[in-house]
Each structure stands twice: as C-alpha cells, then as structure tokens.
C-alpha positions as CSV (number, residue, x, y, z in Angstrom):
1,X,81.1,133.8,108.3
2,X,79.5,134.5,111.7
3,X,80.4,137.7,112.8
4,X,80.4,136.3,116.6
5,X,83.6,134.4,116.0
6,X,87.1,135.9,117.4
7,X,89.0,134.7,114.1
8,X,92.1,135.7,116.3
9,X,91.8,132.8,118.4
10,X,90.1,129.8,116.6
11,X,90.0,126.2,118.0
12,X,88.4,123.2,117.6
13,X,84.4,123.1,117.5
14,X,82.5,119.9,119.2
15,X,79.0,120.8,120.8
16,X,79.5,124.6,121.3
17,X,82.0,127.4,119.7
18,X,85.0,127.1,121.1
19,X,84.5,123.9,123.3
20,X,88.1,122.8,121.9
21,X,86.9,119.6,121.5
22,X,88.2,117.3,119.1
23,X,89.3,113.6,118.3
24,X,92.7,112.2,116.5
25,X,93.7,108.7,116.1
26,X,96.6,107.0,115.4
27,X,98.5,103.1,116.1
28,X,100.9,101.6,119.0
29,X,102.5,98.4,118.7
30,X,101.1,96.6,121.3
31,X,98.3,94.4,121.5
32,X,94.6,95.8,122.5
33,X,94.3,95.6,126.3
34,X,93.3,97.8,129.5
35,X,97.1,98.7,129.6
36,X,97.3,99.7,125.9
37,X,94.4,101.6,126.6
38,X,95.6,104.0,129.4
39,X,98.7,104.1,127.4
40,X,97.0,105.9,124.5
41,X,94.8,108.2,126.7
42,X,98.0,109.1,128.6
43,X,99.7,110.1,125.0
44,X,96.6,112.0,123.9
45,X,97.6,114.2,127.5
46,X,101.0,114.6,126.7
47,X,100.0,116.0,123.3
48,X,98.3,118.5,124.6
49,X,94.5,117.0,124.9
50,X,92.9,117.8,128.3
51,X,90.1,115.4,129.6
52,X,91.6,112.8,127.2
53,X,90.0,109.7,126.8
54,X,90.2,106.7,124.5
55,X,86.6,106.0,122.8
56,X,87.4,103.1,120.4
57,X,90.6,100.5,120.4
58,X,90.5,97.4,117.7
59,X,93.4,95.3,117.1
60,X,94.8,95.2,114.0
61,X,96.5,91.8,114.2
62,X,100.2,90.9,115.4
63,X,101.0,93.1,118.6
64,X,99.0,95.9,117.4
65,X,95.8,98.6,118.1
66,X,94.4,101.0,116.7
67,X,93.4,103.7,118.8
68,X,90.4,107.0,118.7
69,X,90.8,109.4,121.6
70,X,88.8,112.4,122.4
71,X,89.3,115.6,123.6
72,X,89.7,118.9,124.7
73,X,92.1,121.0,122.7
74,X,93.6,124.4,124.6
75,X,95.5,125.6,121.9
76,X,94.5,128.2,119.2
77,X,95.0,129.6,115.6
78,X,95.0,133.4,114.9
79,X,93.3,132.6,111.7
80,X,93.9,135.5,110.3
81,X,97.5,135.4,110.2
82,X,97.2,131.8,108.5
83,X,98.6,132.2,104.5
84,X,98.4,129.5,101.7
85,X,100.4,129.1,98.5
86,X,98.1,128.7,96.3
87,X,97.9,127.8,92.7
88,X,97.5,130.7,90.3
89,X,95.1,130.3,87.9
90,X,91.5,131.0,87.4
91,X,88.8,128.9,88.3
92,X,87.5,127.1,85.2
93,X,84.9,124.4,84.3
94,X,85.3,121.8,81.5
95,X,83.7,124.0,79.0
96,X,86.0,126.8,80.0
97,X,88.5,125.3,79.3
98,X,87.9,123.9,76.0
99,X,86.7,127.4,75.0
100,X,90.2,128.8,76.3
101,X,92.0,126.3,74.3
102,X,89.6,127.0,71.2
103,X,90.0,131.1,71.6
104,X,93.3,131.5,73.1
105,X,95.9,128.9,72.0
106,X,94.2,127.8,68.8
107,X,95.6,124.0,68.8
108,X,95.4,121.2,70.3
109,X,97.7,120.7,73.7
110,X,99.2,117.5,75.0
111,X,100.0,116.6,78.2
112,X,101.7,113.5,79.7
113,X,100.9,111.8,82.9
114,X,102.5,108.9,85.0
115,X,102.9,107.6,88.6
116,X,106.5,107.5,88.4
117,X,109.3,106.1,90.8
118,X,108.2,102.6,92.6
119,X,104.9,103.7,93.4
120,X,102.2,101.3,91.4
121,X,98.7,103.4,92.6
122,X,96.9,104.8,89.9
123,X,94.2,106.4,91.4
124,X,96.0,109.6,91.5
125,X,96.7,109.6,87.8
126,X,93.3,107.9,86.2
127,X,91.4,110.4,88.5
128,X,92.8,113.2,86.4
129,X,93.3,111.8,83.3
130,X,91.2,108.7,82.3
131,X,87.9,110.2,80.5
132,X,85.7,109.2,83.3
133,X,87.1,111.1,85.4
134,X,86.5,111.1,89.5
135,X,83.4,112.0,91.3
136,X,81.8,113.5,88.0
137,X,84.4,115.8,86.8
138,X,86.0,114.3,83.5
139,X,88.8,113.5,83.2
140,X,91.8,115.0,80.6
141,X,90.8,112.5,78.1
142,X,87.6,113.8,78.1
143,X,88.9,117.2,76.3
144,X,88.4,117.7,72.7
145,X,91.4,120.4,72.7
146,X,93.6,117.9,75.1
147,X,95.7,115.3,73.7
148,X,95.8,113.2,77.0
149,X,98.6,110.0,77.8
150,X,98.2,108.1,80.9
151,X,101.6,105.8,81.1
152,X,100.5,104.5,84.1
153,X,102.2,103.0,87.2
154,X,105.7,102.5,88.2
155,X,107.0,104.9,85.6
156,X,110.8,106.0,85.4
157,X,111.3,109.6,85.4
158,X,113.6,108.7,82.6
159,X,111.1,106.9,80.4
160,X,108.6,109.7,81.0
161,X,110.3,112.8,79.7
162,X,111.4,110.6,76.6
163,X,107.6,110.1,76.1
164,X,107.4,114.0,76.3
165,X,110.1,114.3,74.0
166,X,108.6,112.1,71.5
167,X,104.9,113.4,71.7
168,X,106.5,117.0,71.5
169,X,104.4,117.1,75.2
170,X,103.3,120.6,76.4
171,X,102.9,119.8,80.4
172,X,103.6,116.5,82.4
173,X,102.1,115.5,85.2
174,X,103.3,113.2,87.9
175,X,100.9,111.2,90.7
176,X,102.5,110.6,93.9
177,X,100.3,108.1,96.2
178,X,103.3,106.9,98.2
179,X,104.7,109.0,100.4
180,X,105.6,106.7,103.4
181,X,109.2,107.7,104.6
182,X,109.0,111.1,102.2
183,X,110.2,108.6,99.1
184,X,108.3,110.7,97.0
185,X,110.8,113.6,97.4
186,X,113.9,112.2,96.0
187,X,111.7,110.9,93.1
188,X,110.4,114.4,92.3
189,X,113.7,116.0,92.9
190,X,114.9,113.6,90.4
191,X,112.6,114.8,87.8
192,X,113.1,118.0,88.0
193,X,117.1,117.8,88.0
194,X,116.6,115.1,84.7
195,X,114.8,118.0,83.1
196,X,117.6,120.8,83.3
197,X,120.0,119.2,82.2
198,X,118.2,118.0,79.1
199,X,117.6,121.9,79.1
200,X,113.5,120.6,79.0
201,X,112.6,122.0,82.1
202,X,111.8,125.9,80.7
203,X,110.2,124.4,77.7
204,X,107.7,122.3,79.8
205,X,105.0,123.1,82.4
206,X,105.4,120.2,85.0
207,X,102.7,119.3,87.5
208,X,102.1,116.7,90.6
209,X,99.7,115.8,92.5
210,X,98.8,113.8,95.2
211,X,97.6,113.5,98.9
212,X,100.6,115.0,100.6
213,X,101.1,117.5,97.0
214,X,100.6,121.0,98.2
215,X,101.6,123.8,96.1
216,X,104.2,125.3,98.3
217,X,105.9,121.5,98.5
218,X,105.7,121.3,94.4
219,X,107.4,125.1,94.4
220,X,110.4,124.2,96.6
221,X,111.0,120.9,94.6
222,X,110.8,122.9,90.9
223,X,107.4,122.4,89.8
224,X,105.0,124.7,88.4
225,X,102.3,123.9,90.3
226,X,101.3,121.2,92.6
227,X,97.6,120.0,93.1
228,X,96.2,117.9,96.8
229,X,93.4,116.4,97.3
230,X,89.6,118.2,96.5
231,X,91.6,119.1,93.2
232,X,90.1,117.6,90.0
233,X,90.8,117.6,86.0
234,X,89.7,121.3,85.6
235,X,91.9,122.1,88.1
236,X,94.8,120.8,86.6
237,X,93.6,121.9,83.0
238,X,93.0,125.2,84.0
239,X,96.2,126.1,85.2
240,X,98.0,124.4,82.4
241,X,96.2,125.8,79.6
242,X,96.6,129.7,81.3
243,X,100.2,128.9,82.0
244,X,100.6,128.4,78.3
245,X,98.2,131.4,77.3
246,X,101.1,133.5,79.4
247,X,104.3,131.8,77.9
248,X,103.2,132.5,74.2
C-alpha cells in the first residue's frame, strides 16, 4: 500500500490522490429533458457532490431517465477504523477441499441448495452449485467428496428443509437475487424460525448468498455464514467442510 496515503482520511480517487472525484447514477421519473437534467445535477449537490454535473441522461421509456453525474466528493473515511464481519474459515482451493473432506471427515457430505421464497433467478444458486461452475471455479457438483442438490427456483422454505430431511443434508444453502423492498428478509427469517422449531437448526450448517448477502446480515438473521458477490464454490465449500471438521 503506498506509504504516502493518510489512511485516516481516504476519499474518492479520479485523476490525482485525493481529488474526491467520483460519479454515481441513479433514475427520476420524469422524462429526459433540459429540466430533468438540472434536476439531477441539483440532487447530486444536495447529496453532498461539489462541482456536480450530469454527463450522460437516456430515457428509459414512459416518463423516465436515467441519469450519470460527476463529482467532487468532500467527505472522508478513517480507513483504519473501517471493520468487516467476515466469514471464518480458511482460504481453500478445490483440491483443498476435497483433500480436507478425504483427511478430516472421511465421508462424503451433502449439501442442499435452492432459491427459495418467490424469487425464480438462478444465477445465484447454479453459480455455486451446478458443476460448471462461474468464471472458472467449479461448481459443488464438481466435488468428488460433495453430494450436491440444486432444487432450483421458487423453492418453499418448507419444501427445502423436508429435502434436507430426507437426504439426511449436512448444510443448506439459500440464493437470494431479489431483494427489491428487503423481501428477502422475511423469507430468510422464515427459514431460520422453520428450522428451530423442527429442532434442525443445531444439526445443520445453513448458508446464503447473494448480492445484498453480507456476513454480518446472514449473522443477525441466524445463519452461519453468509457469502456476497466475488464469493465462489470454494468459498462456500470451505467454510462448510471446516464448520463440520469443528462440530465433530
């Protein structure tokens, strides 16, 4: 890290260290016009951009625009006062974790996966579990030592945990794409609740993902561990097959 940076007082980088300068875009509900314009560069001042100014506007159809304003940020982070939850688990490729299985927990392991509630994207869910995997990093299915079941889309929390019953399931793990309005929370908070008073939730190691997921979030609701985006199959493996490792 360059030692010329004040990590006590970060903000934004554009053509030189601590220009502030930075760009956020968002939508108004009225159509694109000199008006709609102003009326975008004016929001980018009130939220704290100086020099604000709006360098692209399309319309997006019925009484809306899409707006991209640039700027100069005055705010700052101290850095080093910044603290993550973070998963705990070591870092481990795909053979690591097939030679963890192999040396440490002698068995195969199976692990369940849905997109549950309403929500019908898989991409979440085939990303960590389908054998091909995402990006080049396998997928669950992919795992000699991993029995791996992808139920899919659209998924009631209900129906999963009977398919965890059934299979005798080790870990479950839950996609959640849509977020819009926080539905996923009540859907989570649903699993979890189904789970105790089953008197399964001690006797699994539960899991979600997705691109509003972060591990603190998964914490509060009662998961294990909860995985965002720039996590892939290893991740997910990793943690569960060391969870299990400490629970023998």
């Amino acid at each position: 890290m360059n030692n010329k940076i004040d990590l006590t007082a970060i903000k934004p980088y554009g053509d030189t260290l601590n220009d502030g300068m930075m760009q956020m875009s968002f939508t108004l509900p009225v159509p694109v016009s000199p008006e709609s314009k102003e009326a975008a560069r004016q929001l980018g001042l009130k939220m704290g951009l100086e020099e604000a100014q709006v360098v692209h506007a399309s319309d997006l159809g019925v009484g809306y625009t899409f707006f991209i304003v640039y700027g100069k940020c005055k705010h700052t982070i101290d850095f080093t006062r910044v603290k993550v939850s973070k998963v705990s688990s070591d870092a481990m490729d795909h053979d690591s974790v097939e030679a963890f299985i192999a040396d440490k927990l002698k068995r195969e392991i199976t692990i369940v996966g849905a997109c549950t509630g309403t929500d019908a994207h898989t991409v979440g869910i085939d990303a960590i579990m389908n054998m091909k995997g995402f990006d080049g990093h396998y997928g669950l299915e992919r795992y000699d030592g991993i029995q791996a079941i992808n139920m899919g889309a659209q998924v009631p929390n209900d129906v999963l945990i009977a398919k965890a019953i059934e299979v005798d399931a080790d870990a479950i793990i839950v996609s959640q794409i849509v977020t819009q309005k926080d539905v996923h929370i009540p859907n989570l908070t649903e699993l979890i609740d189904m789970l105790e008073s089953e008197g399964l939730r001690d006797k699994l190691i539960v899991c979600v993902g997705g691109p509003r997921i972060s591990n603190e979030l998964a914490k509060e609701l009662g998961f294990d561990a909860g995985f965002g985006t720039g996590d892939y199959a290893e991740d997910v493996a990793a943690f569960i097959v060391q969870e299990l490792a400490k629970r023998v």
